[in-house]
N, C-alpha and C positions, 0 to 999 in steps of 0.2 A: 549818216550826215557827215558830210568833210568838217575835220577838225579842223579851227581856225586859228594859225599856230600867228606869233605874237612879231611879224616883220614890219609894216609898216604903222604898227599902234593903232591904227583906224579902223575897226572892228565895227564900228555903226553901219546899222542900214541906209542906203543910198535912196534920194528919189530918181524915179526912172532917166529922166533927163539929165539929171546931175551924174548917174549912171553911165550915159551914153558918152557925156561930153568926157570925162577921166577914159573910158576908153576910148575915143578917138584922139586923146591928146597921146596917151602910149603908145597908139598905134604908127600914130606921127614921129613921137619920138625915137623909136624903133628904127623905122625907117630913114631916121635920117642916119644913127648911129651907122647902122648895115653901109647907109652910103659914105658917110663922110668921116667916120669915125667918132668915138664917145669923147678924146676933148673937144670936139667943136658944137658937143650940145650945149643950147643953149636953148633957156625960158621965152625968151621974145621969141624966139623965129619959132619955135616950136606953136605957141599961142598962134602964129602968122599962120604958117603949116594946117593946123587945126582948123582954124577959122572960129577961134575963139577971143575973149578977150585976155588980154595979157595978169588981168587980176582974176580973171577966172584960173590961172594954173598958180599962179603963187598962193591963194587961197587954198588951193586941193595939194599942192603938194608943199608948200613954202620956199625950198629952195634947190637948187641943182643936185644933194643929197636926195631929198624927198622923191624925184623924179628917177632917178637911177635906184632907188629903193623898192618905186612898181616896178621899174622896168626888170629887176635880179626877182619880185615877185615869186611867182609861180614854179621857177626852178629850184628856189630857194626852200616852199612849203614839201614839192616833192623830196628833198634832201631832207627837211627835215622829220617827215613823216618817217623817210628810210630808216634812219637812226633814233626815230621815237618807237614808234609799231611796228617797224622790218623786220627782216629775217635776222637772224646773226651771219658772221661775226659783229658787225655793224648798229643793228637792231637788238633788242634785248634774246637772251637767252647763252650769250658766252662768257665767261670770265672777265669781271673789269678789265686788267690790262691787255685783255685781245684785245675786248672792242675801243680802247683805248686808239691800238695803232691801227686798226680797222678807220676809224671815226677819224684820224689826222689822212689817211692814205686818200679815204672820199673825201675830206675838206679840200684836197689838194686839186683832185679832179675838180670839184664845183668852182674853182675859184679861175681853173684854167679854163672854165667851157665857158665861163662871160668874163676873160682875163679883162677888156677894158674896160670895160663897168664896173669891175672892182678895184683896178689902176685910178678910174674916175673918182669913187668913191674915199678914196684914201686922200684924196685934195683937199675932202671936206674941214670940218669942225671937228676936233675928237671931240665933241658932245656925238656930234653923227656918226663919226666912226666907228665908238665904241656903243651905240646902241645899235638896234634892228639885229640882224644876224646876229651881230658879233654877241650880243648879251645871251643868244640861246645859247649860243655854241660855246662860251664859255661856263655858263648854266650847267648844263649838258658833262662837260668836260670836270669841271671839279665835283660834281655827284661820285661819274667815275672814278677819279682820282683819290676821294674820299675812301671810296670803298677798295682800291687797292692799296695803297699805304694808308692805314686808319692813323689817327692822329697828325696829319702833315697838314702843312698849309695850302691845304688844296685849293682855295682862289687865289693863290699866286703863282701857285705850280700852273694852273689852267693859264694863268696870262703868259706865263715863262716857255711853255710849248705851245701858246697862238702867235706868240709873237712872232717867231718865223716865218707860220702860215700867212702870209701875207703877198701881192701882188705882185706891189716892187721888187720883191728878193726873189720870188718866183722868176717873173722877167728877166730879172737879170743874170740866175743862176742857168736858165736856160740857154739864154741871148748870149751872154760873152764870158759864160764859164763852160758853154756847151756841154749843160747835162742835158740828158731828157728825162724826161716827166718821171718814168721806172725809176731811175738812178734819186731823182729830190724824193721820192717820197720810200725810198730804200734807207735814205740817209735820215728821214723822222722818224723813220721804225726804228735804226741802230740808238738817236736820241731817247726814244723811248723807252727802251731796252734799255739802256745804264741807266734811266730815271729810277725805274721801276724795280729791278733785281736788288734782291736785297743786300745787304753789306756785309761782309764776312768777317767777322772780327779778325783783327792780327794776331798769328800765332804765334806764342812767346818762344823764343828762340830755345832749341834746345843743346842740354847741356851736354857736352863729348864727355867720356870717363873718363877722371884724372889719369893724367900719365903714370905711366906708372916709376917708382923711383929707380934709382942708381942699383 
């Protein structure tokens, strides 16, 4: 049985019809995204598109969040399935801080394979922002973190290394600082790296042998 991992909170079984209509409204909206791009989604047209009513999609999804939330869907459960039950480094079975900069290098990729749906989704509510994905994967993130430095404040360590992971600076670090993708997610592995190596105490200076005298 597929496990039903916790993106869009709506876990209830559907009736058939009710079924049908959420996927022809995705499938709509999909399609317009592909054509016109994800700022120009929009609830009305999309209900038009469908040939449904316009409170039939604000009831199933509520708001322009809710609908870029089915639509990252499916890509979203295979990613997280990756790094719940996968292989390693990624998946369980390597050492927390691999799968640490494992777990930031695929965030990097998920976020670029529907960069404007997650561009979109960052317009939202941080009630929205910060829930769906973002709550597994910070979840996710400070368990590891926990179990690599024990005792740190691993839910702020987890916000402190997602906070980059994010669309805009993605875009932009691509766009007009001309890295590519290899080069950003080289540069969360080096951040990783100094989070995580442990700190060497300073070694007390040592002492020359008096001079000797006259």
């Amino acid at each position: 049985m597929r496990r039903q991992l916790p993106v869009l909170g709506q876990p209830q079984p559907e009736r058939a019809d009710a079924a049908r209509n959420r996927q022809k409204i995705i499938e709509c909206a999909a399609r317009m995204v592909a054509d016109r791009g994800a700022d120009q989604l929009s609830l009305d047209e999309v209900a038009r598109e469908a040939c449904v009513g316009v409170g039939t999609v604000y009831r199933r999804f509520g708001d322009r969040a809710g609908l870029v939330y089915a639509l990252i869907d499916e890509r979203e459960r295979c990613f997280q399935e990756a790094f719940m039950t996968g292989p390693p480094p990624v998946g369980p079975g390597a050492e927390p801080a691999e799968r640490i900069r494992a777990f930031l290098a695929a965030l990097v990729d998920r976020i670029v394979d529907q960069l404007d749906l997650f561009l979109l989704l960052e317009t939202a509510s941080p009630k929205a922002r910060f829930s769906g994905p973002y709550g597994v994967h910070h979840r996710h993130l400070a368990t590891l973190l926990a179990q690599a430095r024990p005792g740190s404040r691993a839910g702020f360590l987890a916000d402190a290394l997602l906070a980059p992971v994010n669309a805009r600076l993605i875009s932009y670090q691509r766009d007009e600082r001309g890295l590519g993708i290899e080069e950003i997610k080289a540069g969360f592995d080096e951040l990783t790296r100094a989070l995580l190596t442990p700190r060497q105490a300073p070694r007390a200076p040592s002492r020359g042998r008096p001079e000797a005298g006259p």
